[in-house]
C-alpha positions in Angstrom: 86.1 129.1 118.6 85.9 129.0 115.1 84.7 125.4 113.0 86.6 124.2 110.3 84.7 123.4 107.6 87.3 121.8 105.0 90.0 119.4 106.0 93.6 120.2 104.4 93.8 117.5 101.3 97.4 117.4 102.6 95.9 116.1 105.8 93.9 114.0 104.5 96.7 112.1 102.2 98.8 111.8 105.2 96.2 109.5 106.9 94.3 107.9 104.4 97.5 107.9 101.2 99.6 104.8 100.4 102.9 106.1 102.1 100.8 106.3 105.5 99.8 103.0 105.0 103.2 102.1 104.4 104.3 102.7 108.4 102.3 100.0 109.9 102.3 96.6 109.6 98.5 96.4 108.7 98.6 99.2 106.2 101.4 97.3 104.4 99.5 94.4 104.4 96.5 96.6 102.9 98.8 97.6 100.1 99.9 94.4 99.6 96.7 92.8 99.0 95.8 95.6 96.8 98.8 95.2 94.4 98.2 91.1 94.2 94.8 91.9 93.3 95.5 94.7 90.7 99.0 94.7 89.6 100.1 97.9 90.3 98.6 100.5 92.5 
């Protein structure tokens, strides 16, 4: 089996990137807070 050594940046914005956020409840909440404590994103 080969290891991976680098995780697709793609990937990675799909987990960690403010639309995924944007699915769940909590995430929007996350975003929310963020955006009352600095204006925009």
């Amino acid at each position: 089996m080969k290891t991976k050594i680098r995780n697709s940046k793609i990937k990675k914005a799909r987990m960690v990137g403010f639309r995924a956020r944007q699915k769940t409840a909590g995430g929007r909440k996350v975003n929310k807070r963020r955006r009352a404590r600095h204006g925009a994103i």
